[in-house]
FIVO-351053 format. One record per residue (C-alpha): residue number from 0; residue in one letter; x negated, y negated, z negated. Coordinates in steps of 0.02 Angstrom, whole numbers, m for minus. Layout:
! FIVO-351053
n|res|X|Y|Z
NUM|a|X|Y|Z
...
END
This chain:
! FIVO-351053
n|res|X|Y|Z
0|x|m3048|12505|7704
1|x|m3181|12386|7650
2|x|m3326|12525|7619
3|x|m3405|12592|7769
4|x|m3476|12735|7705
5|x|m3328|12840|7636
6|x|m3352|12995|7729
7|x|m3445|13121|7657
8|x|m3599|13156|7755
9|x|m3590|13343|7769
10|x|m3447|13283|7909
11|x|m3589|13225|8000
12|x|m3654|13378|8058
13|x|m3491|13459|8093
14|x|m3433|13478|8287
15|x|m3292|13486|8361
16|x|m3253|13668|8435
17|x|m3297|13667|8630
18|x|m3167|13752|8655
19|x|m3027|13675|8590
20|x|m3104|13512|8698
21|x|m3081|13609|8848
22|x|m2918|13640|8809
23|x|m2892|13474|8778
24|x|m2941|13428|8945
25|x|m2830|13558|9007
26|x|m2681|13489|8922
27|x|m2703|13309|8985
28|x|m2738|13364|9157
29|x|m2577|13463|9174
30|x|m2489|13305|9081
31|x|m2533|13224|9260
32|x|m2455|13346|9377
33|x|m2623|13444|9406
34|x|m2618|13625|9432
35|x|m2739|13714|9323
36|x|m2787|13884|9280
37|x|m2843|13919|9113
38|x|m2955|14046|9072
39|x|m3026|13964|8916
40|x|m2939|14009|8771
41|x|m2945|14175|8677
42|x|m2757|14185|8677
43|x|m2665|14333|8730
44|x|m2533|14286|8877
45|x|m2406|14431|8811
46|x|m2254|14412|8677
47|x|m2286|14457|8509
48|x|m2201|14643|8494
49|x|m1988|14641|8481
50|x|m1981|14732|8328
51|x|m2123|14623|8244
52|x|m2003|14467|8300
53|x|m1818|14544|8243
54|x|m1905|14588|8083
55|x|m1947|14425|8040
56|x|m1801|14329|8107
57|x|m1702|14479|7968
58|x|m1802|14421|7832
59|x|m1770|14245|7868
60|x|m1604|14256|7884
61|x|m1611|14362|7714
62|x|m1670|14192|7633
63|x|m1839|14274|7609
64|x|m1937|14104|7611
65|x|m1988|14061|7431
66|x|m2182|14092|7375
67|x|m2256|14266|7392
68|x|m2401|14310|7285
69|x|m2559|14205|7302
70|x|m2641|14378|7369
71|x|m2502|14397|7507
72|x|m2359|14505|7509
73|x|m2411|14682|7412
74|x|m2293|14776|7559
75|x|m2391|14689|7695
76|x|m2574|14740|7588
77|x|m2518|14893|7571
78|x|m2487|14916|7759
79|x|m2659|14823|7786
80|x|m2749|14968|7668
81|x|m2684|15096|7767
82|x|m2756|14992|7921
83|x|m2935|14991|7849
84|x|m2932|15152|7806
85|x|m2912|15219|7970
86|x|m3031|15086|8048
87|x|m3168|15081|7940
88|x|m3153|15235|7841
89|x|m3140|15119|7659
90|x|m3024|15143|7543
91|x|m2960|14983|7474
92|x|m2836|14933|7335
93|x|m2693|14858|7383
94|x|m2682|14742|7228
95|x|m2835|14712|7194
96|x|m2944|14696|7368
97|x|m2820|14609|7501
98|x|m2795|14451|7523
99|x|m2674|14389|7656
100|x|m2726|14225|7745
101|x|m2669|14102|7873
102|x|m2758|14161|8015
103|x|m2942|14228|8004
104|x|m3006|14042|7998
105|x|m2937|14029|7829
106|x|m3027|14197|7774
107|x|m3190|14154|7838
108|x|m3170|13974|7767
109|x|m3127|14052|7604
110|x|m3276|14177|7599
111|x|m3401|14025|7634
112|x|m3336|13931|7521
113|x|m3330|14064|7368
114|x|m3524|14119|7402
115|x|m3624|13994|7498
116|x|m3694|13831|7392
117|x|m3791|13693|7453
118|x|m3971|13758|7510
119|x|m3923|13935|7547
120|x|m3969|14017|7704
121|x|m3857|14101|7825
122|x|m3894|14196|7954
123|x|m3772|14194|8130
124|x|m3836|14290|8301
125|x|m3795|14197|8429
126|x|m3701|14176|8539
127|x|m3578|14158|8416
128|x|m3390|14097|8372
129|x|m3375|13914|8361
130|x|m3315|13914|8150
131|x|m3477|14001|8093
132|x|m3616|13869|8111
133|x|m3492|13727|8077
134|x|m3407|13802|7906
135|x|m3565|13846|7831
136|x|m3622|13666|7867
137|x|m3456|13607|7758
138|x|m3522|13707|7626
139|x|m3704|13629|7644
140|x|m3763|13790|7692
141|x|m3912|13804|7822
142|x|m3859|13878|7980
143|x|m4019|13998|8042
144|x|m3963|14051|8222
145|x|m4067|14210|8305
146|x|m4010|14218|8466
147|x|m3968|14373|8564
148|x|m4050|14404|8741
149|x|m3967|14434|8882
150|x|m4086|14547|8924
151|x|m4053|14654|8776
152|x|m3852|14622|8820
153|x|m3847|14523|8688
154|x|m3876|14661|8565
155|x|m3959|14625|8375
156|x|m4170|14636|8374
157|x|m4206|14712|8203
158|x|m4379|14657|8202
159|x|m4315|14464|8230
160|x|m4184|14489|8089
161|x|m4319|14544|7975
162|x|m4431|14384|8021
163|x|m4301|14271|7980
164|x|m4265|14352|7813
165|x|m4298|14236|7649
166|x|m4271|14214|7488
167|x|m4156|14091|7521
168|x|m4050|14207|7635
169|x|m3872|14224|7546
170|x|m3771|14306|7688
171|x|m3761|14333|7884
172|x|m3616|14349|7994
173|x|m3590|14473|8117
174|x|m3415|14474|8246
175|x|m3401|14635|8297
176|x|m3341|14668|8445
177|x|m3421|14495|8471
178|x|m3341|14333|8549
179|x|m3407|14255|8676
180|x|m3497|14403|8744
181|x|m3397|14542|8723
182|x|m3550|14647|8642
183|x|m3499|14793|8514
184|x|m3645|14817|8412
185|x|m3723|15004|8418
186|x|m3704|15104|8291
187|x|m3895|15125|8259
188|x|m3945|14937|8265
189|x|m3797|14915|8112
190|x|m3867|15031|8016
191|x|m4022|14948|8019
192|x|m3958|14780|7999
193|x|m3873|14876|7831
194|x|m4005|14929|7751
195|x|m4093|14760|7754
196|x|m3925|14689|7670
197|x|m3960|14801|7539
198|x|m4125|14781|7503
199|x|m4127|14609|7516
200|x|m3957|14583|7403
201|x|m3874|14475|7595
202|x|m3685|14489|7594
203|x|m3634|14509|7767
204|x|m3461|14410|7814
205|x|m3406|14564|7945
206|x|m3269|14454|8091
207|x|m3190|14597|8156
208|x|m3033|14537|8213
209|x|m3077|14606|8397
210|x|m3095|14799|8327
211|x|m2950|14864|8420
212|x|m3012|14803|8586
213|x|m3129|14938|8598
214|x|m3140|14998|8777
215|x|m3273|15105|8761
216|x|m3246|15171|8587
217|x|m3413|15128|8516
218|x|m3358|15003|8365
219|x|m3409|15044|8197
220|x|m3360|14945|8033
221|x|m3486|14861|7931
222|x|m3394|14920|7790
223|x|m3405|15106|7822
224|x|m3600|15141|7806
225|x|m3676|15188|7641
226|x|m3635|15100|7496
227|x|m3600|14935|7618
228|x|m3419|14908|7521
229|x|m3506|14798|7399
230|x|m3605|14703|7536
231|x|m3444|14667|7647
232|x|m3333|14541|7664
233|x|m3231|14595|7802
234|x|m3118|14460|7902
235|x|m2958|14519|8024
236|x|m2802|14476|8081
237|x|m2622|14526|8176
238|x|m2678|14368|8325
239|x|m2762|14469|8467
240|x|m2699|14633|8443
241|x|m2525|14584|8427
242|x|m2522|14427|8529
243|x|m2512|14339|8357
244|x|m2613|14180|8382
245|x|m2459|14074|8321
246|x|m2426|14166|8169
247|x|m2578|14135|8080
248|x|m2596|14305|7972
249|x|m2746|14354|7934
250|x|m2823|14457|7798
251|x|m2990|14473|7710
252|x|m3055|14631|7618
253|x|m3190|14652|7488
254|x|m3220|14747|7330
255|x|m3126|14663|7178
256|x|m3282|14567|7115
257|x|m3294|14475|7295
258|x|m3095|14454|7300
259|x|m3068|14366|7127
260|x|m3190|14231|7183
261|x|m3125|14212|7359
262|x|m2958|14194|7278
263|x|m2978|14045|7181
264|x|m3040|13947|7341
265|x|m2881|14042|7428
266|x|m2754|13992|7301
267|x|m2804|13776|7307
268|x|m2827|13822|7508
269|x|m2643|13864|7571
270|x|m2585|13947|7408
271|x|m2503|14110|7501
272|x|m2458|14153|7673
273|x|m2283|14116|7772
274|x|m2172|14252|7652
275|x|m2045|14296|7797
276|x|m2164|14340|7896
277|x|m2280|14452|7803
278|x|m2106|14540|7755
279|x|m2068|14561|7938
280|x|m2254|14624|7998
281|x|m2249|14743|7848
282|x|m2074|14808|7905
283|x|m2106|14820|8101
284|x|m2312|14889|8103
285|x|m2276|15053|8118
286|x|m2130|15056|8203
287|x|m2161|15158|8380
288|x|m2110|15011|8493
289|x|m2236|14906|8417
290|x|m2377|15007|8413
291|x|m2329|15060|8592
292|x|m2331|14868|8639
293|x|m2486|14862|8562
294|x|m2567|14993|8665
295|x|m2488|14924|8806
296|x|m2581|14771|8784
297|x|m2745|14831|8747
298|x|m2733|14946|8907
299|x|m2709|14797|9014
300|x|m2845|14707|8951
301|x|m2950|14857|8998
302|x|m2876|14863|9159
303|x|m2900|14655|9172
304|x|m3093|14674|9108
305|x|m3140|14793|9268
306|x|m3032|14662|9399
307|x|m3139|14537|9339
308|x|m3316|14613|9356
309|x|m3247|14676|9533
310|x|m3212|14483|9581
311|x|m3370|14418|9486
312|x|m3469|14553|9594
313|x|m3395|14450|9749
314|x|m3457|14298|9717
315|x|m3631|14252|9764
316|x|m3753|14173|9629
317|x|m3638|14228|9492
318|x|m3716|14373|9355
319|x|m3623|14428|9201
320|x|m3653|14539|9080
321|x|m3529|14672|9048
322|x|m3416|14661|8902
323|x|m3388|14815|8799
324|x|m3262|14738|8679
325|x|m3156|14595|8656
326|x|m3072|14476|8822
327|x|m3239|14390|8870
328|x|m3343|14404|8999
329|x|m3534|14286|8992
330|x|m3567|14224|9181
331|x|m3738|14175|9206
332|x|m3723|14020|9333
333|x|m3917|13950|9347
334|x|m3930|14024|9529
335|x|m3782|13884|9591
336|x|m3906|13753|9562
337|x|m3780|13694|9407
338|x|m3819|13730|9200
339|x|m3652|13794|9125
340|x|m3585|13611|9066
341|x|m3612|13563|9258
342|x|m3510|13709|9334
343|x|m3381|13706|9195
344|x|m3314|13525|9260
345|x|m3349|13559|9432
346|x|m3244|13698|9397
347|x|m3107|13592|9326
348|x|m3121|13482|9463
349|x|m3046|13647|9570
350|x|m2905|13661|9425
351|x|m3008|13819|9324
352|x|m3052|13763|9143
353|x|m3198|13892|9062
354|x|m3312|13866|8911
355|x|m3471|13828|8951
356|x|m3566|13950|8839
357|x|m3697|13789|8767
358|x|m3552|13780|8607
359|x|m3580|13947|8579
360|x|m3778|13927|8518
361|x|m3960|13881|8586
362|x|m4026|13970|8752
363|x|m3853|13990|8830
364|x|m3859|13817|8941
365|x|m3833|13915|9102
366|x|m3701|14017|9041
367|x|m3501|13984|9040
368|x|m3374|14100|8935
369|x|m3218|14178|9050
370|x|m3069|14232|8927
371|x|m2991|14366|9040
372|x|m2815|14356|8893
373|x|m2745|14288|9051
374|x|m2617|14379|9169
375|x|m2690|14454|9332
376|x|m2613|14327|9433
377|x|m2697|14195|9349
378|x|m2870|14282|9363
379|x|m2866|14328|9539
380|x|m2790|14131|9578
381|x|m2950|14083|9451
382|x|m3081|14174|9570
383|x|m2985|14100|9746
384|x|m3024|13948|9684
385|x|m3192|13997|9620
386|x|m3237|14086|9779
387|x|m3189|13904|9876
388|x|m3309|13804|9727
389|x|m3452|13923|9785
390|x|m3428|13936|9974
391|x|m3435|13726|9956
392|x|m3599|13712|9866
393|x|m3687|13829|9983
394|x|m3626|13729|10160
395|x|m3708|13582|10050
END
């Protein structure tokens, strides 16, 4: 083309997700006959449940693959009501306040994209998820980042929050348990952080797709303090939980005067979700072999979060902070002599791809991400080769 300015400039801003260039890296290195262990992703190593999979494959076969409705499935929302409710305490209407998406990237594109118009403030803590700060930018939203100390393990300062607090604020996002540091937000602080939303009219865009990996039981919903329905837009999905990630189902949740807006950006989006497969999931979730899969799962990532801090607490010059939710771990790595970019592709170098945490938001440059979704074979071969990177740099 002739013109050379045909993109639009919003583009401009937009980055690609660290992560996914690690992974990247990952791919082409193994391309070569490298060995690498990855412990980048947030991907869950196990099978999606049998009975999730032989429902699906029975709907398919039943020739169930023509449109659903451009809200999803009403089986599969009615299955995902029943879910809220005994997560977050909210009832929900099936028909009227569910909307089934591909994947929680759709949802939270969709909820952006309904509310947030060029000029309008939105407020992420940081460290955050990659899609935040780059899908308000396609909306021409302003980004205002308060970042999270690790000496507060990385939990929300109300007194910041307030400061940053304009008329111009439209809505913050909170990921909860949080990704990349594996906070769960105390009960308390949310309230706090609650009443501000009402009393300053903020919607808050509530990522909980992490809620079930709760290993020490202190996750509360956004959702379910005091008149908060109105306030919430909450984001989830079948992709950690269930070892999903493929699938893409999501869902997003929000009193009917939030849902009728997100669904016109929903319907010219992807239209509706896979049909077969919302049939199957609505058929198999509460079938005892699944949820016992489920559990299975979530035990082992328990089990897989204390393995790691025991080999973290082995290596010399490496701090984390402990996770209380979610498959992340934050590794402080300043005391190596490297920032977190440095170590990451020295790392590599010894076939172990990480994030390093600098994608994740300002203040974080000595800090790399470890996903422990990764079998315990894979972590412990992780930290031998770790433990050799270390022993290395301090002969140097």
């Amino acid at each position: 083309m002739e013109k050379e300015n045909i993109y639009a400039k919003r583009i401009d801003q937009v980055q690609m997700s660290s992560i996914r260039v690690v992974m990247e890296k990952v791919e082409k290195l193994k391309s070569q006959g490298k060995s690498v262990v990855s412990l980048c992703a947030g991907e869950p190593d196990f099978n999606t449940p049998e009975g999730i999979k032989k429902a699906t494959i029975e709907a398919l076969n039943n020739n169930q693959t023509h449109y659903s409705s451009n809200r999803g499935y009403l089986g599969l929302r009615q299955k995902v009501a029943q879910l809220l409710k005994e997560q977050t305490t909210v009832d929900y209407d099936s028909d009227q306040e569910i909307i089934m998406t591909c994947g929680c990237s759709e949802a939270i594109n969709n909820a952006c994209l309904a509310f947030i118009e060029p000029g309008d403030e939105v407020i992420i803590f940081t460290p955050a998820f990659v899609s935040y700060q780059n899908t308000v930018l396609l909306c021409e939203g302003i980004p205002v980042e308060i970042p999270l100390k690790v000496s507060n393990e990385f939990q929300i300062d109300i007194e910041e929050l307030k400061s940053k607090i304009t008329n111009k604020t439209k809505m913050m996002i909170i990921n909860n348990p949080s990704n990349p540091t594996g906070a769960v937000y105390q009960k308390e602080t949310l309230e706090k952080v609650c009443q501000l939303a009402r009393e300053n009219n903020i919607l808050i865009l509530a990522d909980e797709i992490y809620n079930q990996l709760d290993y020490e039981k202190q996750y509360v919903s956004i959702a379910s303090f005091e008149n908060m329905k109105d306030y919430t837009i909450i984001v989830n999905g079948f992709s950690k939980a269930y070892a999903m990630t493929g699938w893409r189902m999501g869902y997003i949740a929000a009193s009917k005067k939030h849902i009728d807006h997100i669904l016109k950006v929903h319907q010219y989006t992807t239209t509706s979700q896979m049909t077969f497969a919302q049939i199957g999931m609505a058929k198999a979730i509460d079938q005892e072999d699944v949820k016992k899969e489920v559990q299975h799962m979530i035990q082992t990532f328990h089990e897989r979060r204390t393995f790691i801090m025991e080999q973290l607490d082995q290596c010399e010059n490496l701090s984390y902070i402990k996770p209380h939710g979610a498959f992340y771990i934050m590794v402080d790595v300043s005391k190596t002599g490297f920032n977190g970019q440095e170590f990451a592709d020295k790392l590599l170098d010894y076939g172990v791809a990480v994030v390093p945490a600098s994608g994740f938001g300002k203040g974080l440059n000595n800090f790399i991400r470890i996903s422990f979704a990764s079998s315990k074979e894979n972590i412990e071969e992780a930290f031998s080769r770790i433990k050799n990177l270390l022993s290395e740099l301090k002969e140097k």
